[in-house]
C-alpha positions as CSV (number, residue, x, y, z in Angstrom):
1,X,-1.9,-8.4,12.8
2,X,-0.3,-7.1,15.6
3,X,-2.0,-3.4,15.4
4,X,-5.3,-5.2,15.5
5,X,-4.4,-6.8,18.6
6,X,-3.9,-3.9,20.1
7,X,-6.5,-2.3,18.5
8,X,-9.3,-4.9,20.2
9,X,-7.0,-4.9,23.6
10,X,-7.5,-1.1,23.1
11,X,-11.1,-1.6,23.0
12,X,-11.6,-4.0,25.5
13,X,-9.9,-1.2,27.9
14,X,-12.1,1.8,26.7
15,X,-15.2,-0.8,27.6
16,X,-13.9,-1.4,30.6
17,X,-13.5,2.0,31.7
18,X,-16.2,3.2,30.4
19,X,-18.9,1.2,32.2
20,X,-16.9,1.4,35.0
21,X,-15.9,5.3,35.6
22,X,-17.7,7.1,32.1
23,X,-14.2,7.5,31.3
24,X,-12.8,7.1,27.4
25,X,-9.5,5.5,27.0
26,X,-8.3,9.4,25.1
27,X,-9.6,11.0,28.6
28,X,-7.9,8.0,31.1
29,X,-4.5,8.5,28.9
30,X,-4.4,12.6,29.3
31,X,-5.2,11.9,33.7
32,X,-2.1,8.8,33.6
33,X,0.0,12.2,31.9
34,X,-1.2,14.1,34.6
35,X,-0.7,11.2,37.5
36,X,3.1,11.5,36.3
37,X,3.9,15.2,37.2
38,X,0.9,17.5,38.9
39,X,0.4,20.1,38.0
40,X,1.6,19.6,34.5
41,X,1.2,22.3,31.5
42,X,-1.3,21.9,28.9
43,X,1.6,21.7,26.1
44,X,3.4,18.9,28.0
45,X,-0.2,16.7,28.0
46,X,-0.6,18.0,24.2
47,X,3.0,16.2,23.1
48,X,1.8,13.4,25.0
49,X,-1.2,12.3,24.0
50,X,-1.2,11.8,20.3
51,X,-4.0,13.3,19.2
52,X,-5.6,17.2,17.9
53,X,-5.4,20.5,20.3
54,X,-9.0,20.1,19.1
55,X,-10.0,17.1,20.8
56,X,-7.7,17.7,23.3
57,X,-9.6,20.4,24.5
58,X,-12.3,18.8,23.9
59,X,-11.2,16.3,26.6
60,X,-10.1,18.5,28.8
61,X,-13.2,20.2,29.1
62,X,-15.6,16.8,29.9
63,X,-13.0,16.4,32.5
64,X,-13.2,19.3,33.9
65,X,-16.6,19.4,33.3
66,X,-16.5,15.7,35.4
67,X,-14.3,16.6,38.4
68,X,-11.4,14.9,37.1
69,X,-9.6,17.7,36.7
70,X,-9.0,21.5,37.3
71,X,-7.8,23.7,34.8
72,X,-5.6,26.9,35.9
73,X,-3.4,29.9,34.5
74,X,0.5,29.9,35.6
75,X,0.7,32.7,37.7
76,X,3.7,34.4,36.6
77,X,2.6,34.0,32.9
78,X,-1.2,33.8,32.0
79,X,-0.3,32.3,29.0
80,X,0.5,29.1,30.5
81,X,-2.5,26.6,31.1
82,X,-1.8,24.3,33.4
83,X,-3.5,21.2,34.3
84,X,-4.1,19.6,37.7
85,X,-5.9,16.2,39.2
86,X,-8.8,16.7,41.6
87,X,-9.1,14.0,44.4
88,X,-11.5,12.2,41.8
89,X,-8.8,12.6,39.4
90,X,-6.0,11.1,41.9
91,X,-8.0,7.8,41.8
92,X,-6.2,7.5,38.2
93,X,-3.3,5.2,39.7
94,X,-5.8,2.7,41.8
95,X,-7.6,2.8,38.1
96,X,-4.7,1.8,36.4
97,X,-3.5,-0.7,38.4
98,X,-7.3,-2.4,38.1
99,X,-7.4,-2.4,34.1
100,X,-3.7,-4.0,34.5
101,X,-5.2,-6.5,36.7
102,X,-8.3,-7.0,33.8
103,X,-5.5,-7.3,31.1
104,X,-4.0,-10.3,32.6
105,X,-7.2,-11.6,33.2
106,X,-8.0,-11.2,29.3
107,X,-4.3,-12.1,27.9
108,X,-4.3,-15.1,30.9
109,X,-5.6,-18.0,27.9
110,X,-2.6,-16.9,25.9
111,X,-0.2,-15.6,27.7
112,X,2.8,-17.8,27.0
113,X,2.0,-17.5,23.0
114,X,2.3,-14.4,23.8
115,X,5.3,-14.1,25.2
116,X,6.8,-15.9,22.6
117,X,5.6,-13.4,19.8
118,X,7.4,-11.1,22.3
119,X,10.6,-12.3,22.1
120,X,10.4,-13.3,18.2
121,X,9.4,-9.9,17.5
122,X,12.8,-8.0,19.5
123,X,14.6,-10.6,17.8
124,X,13.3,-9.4,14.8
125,X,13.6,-5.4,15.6
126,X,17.0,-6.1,16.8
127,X,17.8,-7.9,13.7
128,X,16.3,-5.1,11.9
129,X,18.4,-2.5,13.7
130,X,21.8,-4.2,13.9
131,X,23.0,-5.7,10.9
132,X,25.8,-7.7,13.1
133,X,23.7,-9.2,15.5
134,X,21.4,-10.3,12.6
135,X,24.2,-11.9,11.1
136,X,25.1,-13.7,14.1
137,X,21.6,-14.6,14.8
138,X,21.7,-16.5,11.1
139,X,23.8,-18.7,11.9
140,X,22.3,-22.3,10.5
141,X,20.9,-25.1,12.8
142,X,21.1,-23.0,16.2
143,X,18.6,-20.4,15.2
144,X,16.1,-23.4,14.4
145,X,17.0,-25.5,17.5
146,X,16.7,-22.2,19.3
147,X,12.9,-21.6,18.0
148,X,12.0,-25.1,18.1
């Protein structure tokens, strides 16, 4: 339930940012890595951005390809590719900071539920992860008074 949640939020993003900069949510994830440390190397971006060295070139290319970004050997060892934003690309941040602003404006009608699920859900990884805590979280009456 909650991967197709963030499967449709995932989509709702990629909608967004594609009518509004051509951008796919694969090519605004690899120029946020790059927003984080410019230039960055290609193999820093790859372990990243979960996905192939296939369609991460792939990526890389239509950016390049798009102004986003600018693509250049390390001096001191032309193995290295690294990867830097163009002035386009910079607008990544400003970007961001709009599709946060969209998500609170789609989560907005269920927001609280939301945070709810939240909290039940550490509960429940914490409960998962520390055997004591679940224990003292089990005790009778308060947990129920606590979720009610």
């Amino acid at each position: 339930m909650v991967r197709r949640m963030a499967s449709r939020l995932e989509q709702q993003c990629e909608r967004y940012l594609r009518s509004a900069y051509g951008l796919s949510w694969p090519q605004f994830q690899v120029l946020r890595e790059l927003s984080v440390e410019r230039p960055t190397m290609l193999q820093r971006v790859n372990d990243a951005v979960y996905c192939t060295r296939g369609n991460l070139a792939a990526i890389i290319d239509r950016l390049e390809r798009d102004g986003w970004l600018e693509r250049f050997r390390l001096q001191g060892d032309r193995r290295v590719v690294m990867l830097s934003l163009t002035e386009k690309g910079a607008q990544v941040t400003a970007i961001e900071a709009e599709l946060r602003a969209r998500i609170r404006e789609w989560l907005e009608p269920v927001w609280r539920e939301a945070q709810e699920i939240q909290e039940y859900l550490g509960v429940l990884l914490r409960d998962m992860t520390d055997p004591l805590a679940a224990e003292e979280a089990l005790k009778p009456k308060e947990r129920l008074v606590a979720a009610s």
